[in-house]
N, C-alpha and C positions, 0 to 999 in steps of 0.2 A: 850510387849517386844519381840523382832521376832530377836533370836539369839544375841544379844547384850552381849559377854564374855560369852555365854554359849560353852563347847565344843561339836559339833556338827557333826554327821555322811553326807554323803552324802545327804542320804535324810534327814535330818535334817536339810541342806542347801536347799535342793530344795523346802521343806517345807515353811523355810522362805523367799525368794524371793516370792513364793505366799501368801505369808503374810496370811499364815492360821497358824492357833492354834493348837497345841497338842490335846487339847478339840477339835475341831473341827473335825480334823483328827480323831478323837478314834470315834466319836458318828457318821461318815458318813461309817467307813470302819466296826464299832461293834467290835472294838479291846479292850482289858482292857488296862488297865491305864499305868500300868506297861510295857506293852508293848509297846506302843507308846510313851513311853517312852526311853524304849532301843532301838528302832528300828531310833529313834531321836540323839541319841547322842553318842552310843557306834559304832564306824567304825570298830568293830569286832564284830558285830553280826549277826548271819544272821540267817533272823525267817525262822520257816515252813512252806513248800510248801503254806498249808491254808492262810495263815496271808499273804503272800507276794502275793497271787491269790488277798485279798479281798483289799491290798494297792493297787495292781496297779489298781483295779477299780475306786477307787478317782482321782491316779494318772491319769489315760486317760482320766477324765472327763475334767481336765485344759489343759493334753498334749497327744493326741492322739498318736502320734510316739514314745512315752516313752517306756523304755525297762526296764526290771527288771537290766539287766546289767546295765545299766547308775547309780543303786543305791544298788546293791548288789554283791561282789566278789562271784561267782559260781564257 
């Protein structure tokens, strides 16, 4: 299920348009659970330097021009 009535952050939209999984996402960036968790569906959170360094390197693998801005109020 790829956001279907879930409530969902930015990146948690841009997540599902690439039709990847929470799992997917945690086990390629080494995030826990719980965090990729939040980082999915609460649009007021905004992780640690570290964590947002180790998303956007998923992130560039499907969208090179991607910005931390495009998925995190700084």
């Amino acid at each position: 299920m790829f956001g279907f009535g879930k409530k969902r952050s930015k990146f948690g939209k841009w997540l599902d348009r690439q039709r990847m999984t929470q799992e997917e996402l945690r086990e390629a960036a080494k995030i826990g659970r719980n965090t990729a968790s939040r980082v999915c569906s609460d649009p007021e959170y905004t992780p640690s330097a570290s964590t947002i360094k180790k998303l956007m390197k998923v992130v560039r693998r499907v969208d090179p021009n991607a910005k931390v801005d495009d998925f995190f109020d700084m």
